[in-house]
N, CA, C and O of each residue as an XYZ file, in Angstrom:
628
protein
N       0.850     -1.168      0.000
C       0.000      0.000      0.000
C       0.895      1.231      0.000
O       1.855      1.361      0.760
N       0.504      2.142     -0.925
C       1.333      3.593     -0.607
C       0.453      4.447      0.134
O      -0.769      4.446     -0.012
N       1.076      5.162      0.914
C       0.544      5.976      1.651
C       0.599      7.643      1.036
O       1.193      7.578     -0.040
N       0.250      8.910      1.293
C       0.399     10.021      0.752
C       2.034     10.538      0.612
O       2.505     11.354     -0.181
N       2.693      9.769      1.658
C       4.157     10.206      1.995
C       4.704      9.666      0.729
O       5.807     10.106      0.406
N       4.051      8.654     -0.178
C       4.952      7.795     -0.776
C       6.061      7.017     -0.134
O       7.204      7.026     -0.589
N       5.661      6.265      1.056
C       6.318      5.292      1.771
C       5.364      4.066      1.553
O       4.139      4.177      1.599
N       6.031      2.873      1.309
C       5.011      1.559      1.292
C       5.043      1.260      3.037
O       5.828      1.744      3.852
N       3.870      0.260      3.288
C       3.456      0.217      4.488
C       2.665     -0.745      4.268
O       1.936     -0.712      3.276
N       2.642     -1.951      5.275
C       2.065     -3.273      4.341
C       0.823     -3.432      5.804
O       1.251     -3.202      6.935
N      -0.100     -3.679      5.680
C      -0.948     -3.806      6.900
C      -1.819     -5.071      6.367
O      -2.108     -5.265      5.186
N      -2.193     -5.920      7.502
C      -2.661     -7.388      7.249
C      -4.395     -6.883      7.334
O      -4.932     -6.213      8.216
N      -4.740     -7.217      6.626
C      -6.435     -7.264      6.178
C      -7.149     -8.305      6.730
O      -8.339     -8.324      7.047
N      -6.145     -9.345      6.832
C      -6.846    -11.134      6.641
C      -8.319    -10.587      8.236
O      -9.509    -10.855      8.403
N      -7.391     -9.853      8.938
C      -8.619     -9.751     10.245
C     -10.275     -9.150      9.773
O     -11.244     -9.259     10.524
N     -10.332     -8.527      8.412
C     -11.252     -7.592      8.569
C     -12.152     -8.861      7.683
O     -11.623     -9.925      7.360
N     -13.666     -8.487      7.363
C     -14.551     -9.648      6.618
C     -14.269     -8.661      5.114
O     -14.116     -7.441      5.050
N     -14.269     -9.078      4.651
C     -14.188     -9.502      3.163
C     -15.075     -8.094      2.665
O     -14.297     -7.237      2.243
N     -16.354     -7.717      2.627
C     -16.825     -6.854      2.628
C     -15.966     -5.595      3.106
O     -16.066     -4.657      2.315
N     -15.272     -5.385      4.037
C     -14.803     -4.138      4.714
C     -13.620     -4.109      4.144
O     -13.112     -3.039      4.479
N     -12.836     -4.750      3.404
C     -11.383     -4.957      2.937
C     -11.005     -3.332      2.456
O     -10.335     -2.409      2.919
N     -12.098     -3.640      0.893
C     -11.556     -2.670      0.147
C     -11.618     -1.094      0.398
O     -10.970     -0.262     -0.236
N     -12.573     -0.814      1.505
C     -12.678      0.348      1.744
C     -12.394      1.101      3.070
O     -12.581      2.261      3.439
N     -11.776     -0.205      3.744
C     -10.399      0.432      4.597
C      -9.214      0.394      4.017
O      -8.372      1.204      4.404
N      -8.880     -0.550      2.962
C      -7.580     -0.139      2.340
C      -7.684      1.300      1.448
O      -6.659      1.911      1.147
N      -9.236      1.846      0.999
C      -9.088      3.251      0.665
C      -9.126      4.024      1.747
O      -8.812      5.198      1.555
N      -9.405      3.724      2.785
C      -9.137      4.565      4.072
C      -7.525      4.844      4.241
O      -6.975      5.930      4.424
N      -6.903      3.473      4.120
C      -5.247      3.807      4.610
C      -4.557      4.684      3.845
O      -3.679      5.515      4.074
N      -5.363      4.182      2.532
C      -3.984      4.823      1.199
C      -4.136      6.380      1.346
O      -3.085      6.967      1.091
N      -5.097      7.123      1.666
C      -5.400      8.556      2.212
C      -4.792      9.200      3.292
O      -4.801     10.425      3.416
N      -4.049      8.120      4.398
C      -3.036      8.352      5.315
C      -1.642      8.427      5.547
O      -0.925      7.901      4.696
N      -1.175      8.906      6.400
C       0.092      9.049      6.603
C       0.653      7.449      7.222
O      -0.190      6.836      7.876
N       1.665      6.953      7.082
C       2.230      6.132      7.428
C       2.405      6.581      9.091
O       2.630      7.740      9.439
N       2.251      5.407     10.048
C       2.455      5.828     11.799
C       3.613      6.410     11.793
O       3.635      6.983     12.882
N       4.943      6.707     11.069
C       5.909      7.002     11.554
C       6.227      8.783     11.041
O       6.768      9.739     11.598
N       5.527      8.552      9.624
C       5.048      9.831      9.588
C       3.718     10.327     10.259
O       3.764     11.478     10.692
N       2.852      9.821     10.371
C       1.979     10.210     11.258
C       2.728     11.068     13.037
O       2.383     12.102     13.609
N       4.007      9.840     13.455
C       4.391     10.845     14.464
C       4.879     11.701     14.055
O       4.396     12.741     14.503
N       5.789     11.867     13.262
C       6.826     12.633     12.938
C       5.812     13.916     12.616
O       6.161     14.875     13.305
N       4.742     14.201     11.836
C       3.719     15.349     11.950
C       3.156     16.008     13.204
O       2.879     17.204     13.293
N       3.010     15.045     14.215
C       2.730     15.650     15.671
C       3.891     16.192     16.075
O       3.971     17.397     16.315
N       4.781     15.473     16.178
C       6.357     16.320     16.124
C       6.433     17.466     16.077
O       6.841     18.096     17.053
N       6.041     18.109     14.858
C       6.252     19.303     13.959
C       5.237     20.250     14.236
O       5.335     21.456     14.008
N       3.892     19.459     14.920
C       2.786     20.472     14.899
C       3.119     21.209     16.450
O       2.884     22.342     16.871
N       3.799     19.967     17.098
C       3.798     20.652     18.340
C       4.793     21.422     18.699
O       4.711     22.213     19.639
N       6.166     21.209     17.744
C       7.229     22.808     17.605
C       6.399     23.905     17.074
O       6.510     25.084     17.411
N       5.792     23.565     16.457
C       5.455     24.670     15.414
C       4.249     25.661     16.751
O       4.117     26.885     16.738
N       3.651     24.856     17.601
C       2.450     25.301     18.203
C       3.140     25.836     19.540
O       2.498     26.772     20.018
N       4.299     25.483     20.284
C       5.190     25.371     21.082
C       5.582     26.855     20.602
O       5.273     27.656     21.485
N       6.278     27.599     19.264
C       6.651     28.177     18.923
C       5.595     29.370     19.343
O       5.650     30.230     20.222
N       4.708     29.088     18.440
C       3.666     30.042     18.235
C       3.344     30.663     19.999
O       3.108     31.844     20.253
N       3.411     29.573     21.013
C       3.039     30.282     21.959
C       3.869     30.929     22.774
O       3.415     31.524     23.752
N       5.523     30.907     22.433
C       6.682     31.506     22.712
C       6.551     33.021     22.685
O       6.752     33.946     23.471
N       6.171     32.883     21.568
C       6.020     34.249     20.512
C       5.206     34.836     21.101
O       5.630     35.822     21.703
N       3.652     34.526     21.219
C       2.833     35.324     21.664
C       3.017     35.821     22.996
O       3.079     37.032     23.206
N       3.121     34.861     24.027
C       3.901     35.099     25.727
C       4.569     36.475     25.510
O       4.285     37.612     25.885
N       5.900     35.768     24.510
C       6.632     37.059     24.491
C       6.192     38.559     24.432
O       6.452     39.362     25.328
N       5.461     38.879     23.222
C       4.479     40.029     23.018
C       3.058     40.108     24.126
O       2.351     41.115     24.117
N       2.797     39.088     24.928
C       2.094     40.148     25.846
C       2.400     40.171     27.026
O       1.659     40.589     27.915
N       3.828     39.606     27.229
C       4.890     40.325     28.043
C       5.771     41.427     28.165
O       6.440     41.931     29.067
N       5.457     41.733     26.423
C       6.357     43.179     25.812
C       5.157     43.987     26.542
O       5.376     44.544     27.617
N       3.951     44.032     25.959
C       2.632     44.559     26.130
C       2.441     45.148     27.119
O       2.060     46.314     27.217
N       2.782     44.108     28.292
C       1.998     44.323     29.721
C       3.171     45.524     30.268
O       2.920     46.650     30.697
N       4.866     44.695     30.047
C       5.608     45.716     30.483
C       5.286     47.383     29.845
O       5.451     48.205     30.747
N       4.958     47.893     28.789
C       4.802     49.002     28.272
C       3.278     49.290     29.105
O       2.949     50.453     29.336
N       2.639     48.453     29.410
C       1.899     49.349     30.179
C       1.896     49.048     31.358
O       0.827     48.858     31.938
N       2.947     48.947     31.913
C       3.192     48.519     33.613
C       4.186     50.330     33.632
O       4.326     51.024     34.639
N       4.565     50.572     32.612
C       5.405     51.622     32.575
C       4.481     52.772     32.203
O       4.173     53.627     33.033
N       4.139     52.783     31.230
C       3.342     53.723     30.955
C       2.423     54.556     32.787
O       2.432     55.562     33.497
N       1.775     53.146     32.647
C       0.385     53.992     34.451
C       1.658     53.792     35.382
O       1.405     53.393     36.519
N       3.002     54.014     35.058
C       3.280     53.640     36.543
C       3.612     52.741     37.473
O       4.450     53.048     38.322
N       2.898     51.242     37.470
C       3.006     50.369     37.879
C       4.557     49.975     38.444
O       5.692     49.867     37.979
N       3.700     49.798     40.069
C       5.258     49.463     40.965
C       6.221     48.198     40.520
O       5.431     47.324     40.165
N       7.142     47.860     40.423
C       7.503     46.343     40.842
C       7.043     45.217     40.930
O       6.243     45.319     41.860
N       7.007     43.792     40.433
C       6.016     42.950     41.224
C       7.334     42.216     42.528
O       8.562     42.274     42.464
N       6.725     41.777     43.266
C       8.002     40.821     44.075
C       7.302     39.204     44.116
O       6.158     38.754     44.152
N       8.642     38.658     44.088
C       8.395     37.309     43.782
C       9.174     37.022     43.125
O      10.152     37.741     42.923
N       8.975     35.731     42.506
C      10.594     34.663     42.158
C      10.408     35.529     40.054
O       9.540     36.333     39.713
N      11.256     35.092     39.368
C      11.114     35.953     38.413
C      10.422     35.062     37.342
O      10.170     35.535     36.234
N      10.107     33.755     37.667
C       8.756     33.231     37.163
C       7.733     33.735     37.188
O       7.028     34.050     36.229
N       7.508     33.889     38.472
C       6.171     34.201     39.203
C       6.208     36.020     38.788
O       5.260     36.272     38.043
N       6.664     36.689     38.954
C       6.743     38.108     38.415
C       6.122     38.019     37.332
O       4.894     38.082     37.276
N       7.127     37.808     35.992
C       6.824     37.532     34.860
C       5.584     36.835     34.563
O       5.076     37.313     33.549
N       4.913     35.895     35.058
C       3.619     36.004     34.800
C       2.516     36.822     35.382
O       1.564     37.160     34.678
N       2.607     37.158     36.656
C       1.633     38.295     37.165
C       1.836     39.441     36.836
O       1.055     40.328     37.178
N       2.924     39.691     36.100
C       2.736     41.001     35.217
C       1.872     41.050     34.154
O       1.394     42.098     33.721
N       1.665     40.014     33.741
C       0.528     40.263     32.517
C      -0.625     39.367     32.968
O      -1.490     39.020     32.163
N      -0.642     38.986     34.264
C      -1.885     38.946     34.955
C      -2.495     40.267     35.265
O      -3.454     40.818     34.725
N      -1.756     40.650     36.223
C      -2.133     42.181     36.489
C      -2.526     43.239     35.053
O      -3.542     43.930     34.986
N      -1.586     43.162     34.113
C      -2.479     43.526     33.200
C      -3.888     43.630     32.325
O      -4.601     44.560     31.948
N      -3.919     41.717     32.161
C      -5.108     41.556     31.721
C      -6.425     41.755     32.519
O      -7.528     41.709     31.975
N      -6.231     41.989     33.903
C      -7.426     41.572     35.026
C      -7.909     43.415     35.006
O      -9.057     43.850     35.095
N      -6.444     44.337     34.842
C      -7.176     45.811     35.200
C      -7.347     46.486     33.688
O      -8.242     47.320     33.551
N      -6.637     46.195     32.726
C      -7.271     46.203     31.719
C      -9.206     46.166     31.694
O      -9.993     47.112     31.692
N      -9.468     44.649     31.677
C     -10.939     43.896     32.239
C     -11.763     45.112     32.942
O     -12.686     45.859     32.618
N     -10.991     44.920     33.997
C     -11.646     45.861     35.080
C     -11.673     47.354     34.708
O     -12.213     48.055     35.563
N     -11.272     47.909     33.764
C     -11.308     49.385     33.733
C     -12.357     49.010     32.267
O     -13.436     49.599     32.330
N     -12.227     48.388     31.371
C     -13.182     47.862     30.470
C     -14.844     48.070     31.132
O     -15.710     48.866     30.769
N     -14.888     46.919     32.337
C     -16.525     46.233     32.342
C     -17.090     47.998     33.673
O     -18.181     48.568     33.666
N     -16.031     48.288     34.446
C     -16.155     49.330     35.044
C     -16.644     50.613     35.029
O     -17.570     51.117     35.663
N     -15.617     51.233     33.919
C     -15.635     52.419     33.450
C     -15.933     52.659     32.030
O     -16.458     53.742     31.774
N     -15.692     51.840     31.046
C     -15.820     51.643     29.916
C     -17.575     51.482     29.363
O     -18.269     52.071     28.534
N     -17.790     50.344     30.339
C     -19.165     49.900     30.166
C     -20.013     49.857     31.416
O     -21.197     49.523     31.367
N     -19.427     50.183     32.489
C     -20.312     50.538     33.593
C     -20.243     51.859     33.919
O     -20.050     52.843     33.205
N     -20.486     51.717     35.473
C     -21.007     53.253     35.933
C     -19.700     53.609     36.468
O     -19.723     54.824     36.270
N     -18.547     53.361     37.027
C     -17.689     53.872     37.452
C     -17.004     55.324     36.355
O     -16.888     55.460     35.137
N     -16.748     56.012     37.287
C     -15.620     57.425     36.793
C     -14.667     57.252     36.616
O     -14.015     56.293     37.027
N     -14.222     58.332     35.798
C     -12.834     58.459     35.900
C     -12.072     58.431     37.158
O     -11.112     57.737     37.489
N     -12.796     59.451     37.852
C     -12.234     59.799     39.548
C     -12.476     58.673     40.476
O     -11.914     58.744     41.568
N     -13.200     57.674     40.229
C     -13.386     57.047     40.590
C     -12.581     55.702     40.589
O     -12.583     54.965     41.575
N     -12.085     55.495     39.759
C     -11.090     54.718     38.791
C      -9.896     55.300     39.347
O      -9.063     54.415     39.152
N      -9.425     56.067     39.809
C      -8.215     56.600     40.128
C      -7.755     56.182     41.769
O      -6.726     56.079     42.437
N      -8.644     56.085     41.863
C      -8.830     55.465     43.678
C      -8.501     54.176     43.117
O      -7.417     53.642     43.353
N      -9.656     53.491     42.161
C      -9.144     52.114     42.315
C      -7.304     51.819     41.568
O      -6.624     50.886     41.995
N      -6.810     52.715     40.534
C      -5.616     52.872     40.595
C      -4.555     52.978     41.567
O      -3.461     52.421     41.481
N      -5.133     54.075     42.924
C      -4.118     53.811     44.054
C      -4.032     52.610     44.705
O      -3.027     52.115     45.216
N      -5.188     52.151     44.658
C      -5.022     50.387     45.380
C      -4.160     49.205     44.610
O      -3.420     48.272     44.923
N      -4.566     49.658     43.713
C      -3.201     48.820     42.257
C      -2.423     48.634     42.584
O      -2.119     47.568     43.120
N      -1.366     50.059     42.338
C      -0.078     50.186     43.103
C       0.220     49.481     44.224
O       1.327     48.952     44.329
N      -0.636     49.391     45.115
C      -0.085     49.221     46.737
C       0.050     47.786     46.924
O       0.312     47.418     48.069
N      -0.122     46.611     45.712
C      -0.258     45.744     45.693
C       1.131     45.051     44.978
O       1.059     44.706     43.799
N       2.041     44.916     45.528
C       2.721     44.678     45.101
C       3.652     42.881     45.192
O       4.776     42.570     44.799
N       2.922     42.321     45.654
C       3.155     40.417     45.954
C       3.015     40.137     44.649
O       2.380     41.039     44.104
N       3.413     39.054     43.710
C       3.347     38.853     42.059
C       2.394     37.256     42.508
O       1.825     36.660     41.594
N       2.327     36.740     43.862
C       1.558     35.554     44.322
C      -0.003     36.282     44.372
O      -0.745     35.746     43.549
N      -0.596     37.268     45.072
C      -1.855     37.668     45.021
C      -1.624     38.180     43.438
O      -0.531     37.636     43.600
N      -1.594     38.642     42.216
C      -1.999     38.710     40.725
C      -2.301     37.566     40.388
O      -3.280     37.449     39.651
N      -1.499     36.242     40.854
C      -1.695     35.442     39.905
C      -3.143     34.883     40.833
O      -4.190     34.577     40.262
N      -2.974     34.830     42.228
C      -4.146     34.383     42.807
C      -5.567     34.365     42.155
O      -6.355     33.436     41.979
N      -5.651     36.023     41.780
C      -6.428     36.784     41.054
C      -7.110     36.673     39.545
O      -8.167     37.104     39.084
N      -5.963     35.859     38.960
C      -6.205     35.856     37.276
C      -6.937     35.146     36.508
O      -6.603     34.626     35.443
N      -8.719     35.082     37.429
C      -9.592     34.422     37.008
C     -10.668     34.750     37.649
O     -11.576     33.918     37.660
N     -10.870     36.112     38.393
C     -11.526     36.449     38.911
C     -12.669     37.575     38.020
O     -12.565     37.989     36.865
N     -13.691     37.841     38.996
C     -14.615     38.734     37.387
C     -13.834     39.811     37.745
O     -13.523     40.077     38.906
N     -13.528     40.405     36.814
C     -12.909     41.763     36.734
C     -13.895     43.212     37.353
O     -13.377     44.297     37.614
N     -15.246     42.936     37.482
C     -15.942     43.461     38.457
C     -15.535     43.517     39.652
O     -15.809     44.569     40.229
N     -14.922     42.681     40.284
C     -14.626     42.427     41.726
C     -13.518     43.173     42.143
O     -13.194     43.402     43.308
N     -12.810     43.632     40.855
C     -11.179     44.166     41.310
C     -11.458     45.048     42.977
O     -11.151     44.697     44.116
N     -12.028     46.052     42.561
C     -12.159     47.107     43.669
C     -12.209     46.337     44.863
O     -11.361     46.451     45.748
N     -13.269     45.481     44.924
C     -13.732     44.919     46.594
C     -12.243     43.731     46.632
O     -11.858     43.871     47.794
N     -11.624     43.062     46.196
C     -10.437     42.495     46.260
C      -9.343     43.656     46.543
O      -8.773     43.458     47.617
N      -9.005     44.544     46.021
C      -8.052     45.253     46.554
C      -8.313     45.761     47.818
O      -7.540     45.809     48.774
N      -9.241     46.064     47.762
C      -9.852     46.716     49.468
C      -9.668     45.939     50.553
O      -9.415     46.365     51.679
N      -9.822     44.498     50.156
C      -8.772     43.096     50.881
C      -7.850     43.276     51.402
O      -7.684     43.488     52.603
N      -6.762     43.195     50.198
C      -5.976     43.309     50.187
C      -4.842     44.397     50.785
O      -3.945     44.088     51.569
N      -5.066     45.643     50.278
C      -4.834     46.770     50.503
C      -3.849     47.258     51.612
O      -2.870     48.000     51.526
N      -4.664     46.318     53.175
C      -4.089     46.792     54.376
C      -2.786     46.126     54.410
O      -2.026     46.844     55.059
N      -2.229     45.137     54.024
C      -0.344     45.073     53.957
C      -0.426     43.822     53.281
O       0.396     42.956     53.580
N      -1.486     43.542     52.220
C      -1.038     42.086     51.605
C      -0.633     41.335     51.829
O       0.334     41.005     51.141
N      -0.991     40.586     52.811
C      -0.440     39.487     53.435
C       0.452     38.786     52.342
O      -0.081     38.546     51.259
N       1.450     38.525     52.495
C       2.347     37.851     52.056
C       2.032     36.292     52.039
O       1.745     35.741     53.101
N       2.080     35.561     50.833
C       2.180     34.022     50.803
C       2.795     32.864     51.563
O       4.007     32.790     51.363
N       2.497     32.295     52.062
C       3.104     31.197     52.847
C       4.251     30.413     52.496
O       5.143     29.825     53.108
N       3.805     30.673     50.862
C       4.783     29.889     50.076
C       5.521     30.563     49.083
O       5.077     31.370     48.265
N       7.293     29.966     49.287
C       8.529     30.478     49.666
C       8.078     30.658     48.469
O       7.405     31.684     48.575
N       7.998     30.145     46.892
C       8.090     30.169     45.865
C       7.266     31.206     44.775
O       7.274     31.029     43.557
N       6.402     32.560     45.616
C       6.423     33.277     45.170
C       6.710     34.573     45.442
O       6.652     35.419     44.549
């Protein structure tokens, strides 16, 4: 049997009834041989591996330009854990200034308060805590938070 790769690949039929022969052997000849078959997952998953390198990267460029831009303190924590609650913290007050001010009732001036609580938050373990929360909630979570952020238990962020 050839396969699309143009590799032969011999597969035993004798199991199937007689009826089903010929139109799983047009099933196979439409396939990749198993070794190309892995060798394609291989490739899809550099290739997909890649793709999400890339993107990380850019909305890690992203978040830093606007961790700079408003200001945004420091995060503390291991530089894993930073590096991702930086663009936690992004995407969540992004959200939150979106469903808030954008499309709810909150102010500008109002919004600026919840900006000082931002800042004061500076653990990179409470962002990530956070990075699934409704973005409605930001305000009443920082207000939590706020009085000295309790620090994580655990060493690793």
């Amino acid at each position: 049997m050839i396969t699309p790769a143009a590799h032969a690949a011999e597969t035993d039929l004798s199991d199937r009834s007689v009826d089903r022969r010929a139109n799983y052997a047009r099933w196979l000849a439409g396939r990749d041989c198993t070794a190309c078959w892995c060798a394609s997952g291989d490739r899809d998953y550099e290739i997909k591996a890649h793709w999400l390198a890339q993107k990380r990267a850019e909305e890690q460029a992203a978040a830093e330009e606007w961790s700079d831009q408003f200001g945004m303190p420091p995060l503390e924590g291991t530089q894993r854990a930073v590096a991702w609650a930086i663009r936690c913290r992004h995407q969540l007050v992004s959200a939150a200034y979106i469903t808030l001010v954008v499309e709810g009732t909150t102010s500008e001036v109002e919004w600026e308060a919840v900006e000082d609580l931002i800042r004061q938050v500076s653990n990179a373990g409470w962002w990530l805590d956070q990075r699934d929360v409704d973005p409605a909630d930001l305000p009443e979570l920082l207000e939590a938070a706020s009085g000295a952020d309790q620090p994580t238990e655990n060493p690793h962020f």
